[in-house]
C-alpha positions in Angstrom: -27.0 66.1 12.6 -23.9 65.6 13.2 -24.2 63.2 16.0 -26.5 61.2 13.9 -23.9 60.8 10.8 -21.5 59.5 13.0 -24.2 57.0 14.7 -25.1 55.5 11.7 -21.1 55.4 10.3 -20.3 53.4 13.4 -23.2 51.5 13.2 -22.5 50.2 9.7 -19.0 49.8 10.6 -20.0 47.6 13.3 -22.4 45.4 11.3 -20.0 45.2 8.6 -17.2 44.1 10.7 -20.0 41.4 12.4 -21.2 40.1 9.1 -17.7 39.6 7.8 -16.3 37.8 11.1 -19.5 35.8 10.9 -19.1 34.7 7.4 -15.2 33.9 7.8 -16.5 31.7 10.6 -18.9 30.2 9.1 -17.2 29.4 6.1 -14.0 28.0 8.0 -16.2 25.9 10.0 -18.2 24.4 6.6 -14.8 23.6 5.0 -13.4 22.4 8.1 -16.0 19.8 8.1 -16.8 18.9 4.7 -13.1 17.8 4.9 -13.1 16.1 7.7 -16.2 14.2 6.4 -14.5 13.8 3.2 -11.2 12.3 4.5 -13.3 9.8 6.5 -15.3 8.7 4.3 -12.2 8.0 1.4 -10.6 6.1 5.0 -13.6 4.0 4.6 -13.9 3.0 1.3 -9.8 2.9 1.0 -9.7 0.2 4.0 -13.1 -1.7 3.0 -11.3 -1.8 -0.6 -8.0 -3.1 0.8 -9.8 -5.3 2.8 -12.0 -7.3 0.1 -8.6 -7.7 -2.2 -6.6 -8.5 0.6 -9.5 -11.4 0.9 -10.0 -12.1 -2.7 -6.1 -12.7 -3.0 -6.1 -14.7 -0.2 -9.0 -17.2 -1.2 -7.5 -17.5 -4.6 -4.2 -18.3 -3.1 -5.7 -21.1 -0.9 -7.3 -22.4 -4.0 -4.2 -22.5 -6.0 -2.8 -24.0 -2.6 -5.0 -26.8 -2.9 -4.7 -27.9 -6.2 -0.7 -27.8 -5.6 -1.2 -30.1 -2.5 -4.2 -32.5 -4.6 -1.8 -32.2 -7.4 1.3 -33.5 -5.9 -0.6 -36.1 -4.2 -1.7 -37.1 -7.2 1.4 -37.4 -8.9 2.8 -39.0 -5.7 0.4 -42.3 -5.4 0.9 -42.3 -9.5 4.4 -42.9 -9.4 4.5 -44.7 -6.6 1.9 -47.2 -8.2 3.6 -47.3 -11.3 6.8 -48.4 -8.8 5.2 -50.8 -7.4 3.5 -52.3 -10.9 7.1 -52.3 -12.2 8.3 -53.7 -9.2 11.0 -50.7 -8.8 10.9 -50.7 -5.1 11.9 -53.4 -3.0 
């Protein structure tokens, strides 16, 4: 009877210790993962969000750009026509 007890104590001893180094692993592995996915996916979204400012900012500055360099132009041939209709320059 004896024998048996002690049988059966190590036995349980042995699954519990199982089942608890499974589940440790288990869950380390699931968290390990989940993070990784996690951080990877935040790297995405952070980059592909950068990178459609980035290009926003940079059409809008090309516009502005533009309308400097039309503007100045524009101004430019102004005054010099008005130079030349008031006979300013030689």
């Amino acid at each position: 009877m004896r024998r048996l007890v002690t049988k059966v104590t190590v036995t349980v001893h042995v699954i519990t210790a199982v089942t608890v180094h499974v589940i440790r692993s288990v869950t380390t592995h699931v968290i390990s993962a989940v993070t990784t996915h996690v951080i990877r996916v935040l790297t995405m979204h952070m980059i592909r969000a950068i990178t459609v400012h980035v290009i926003r900012v940079a059409r809008a500055t090309t516009r502005v750009l533009v309308i400097v360099r039309v503007s100045v132009i524009a101004c430019h041939t102004a005054y010099r026509g008005t130079a030349n209709r008031l006979r300013l320059l030689p």
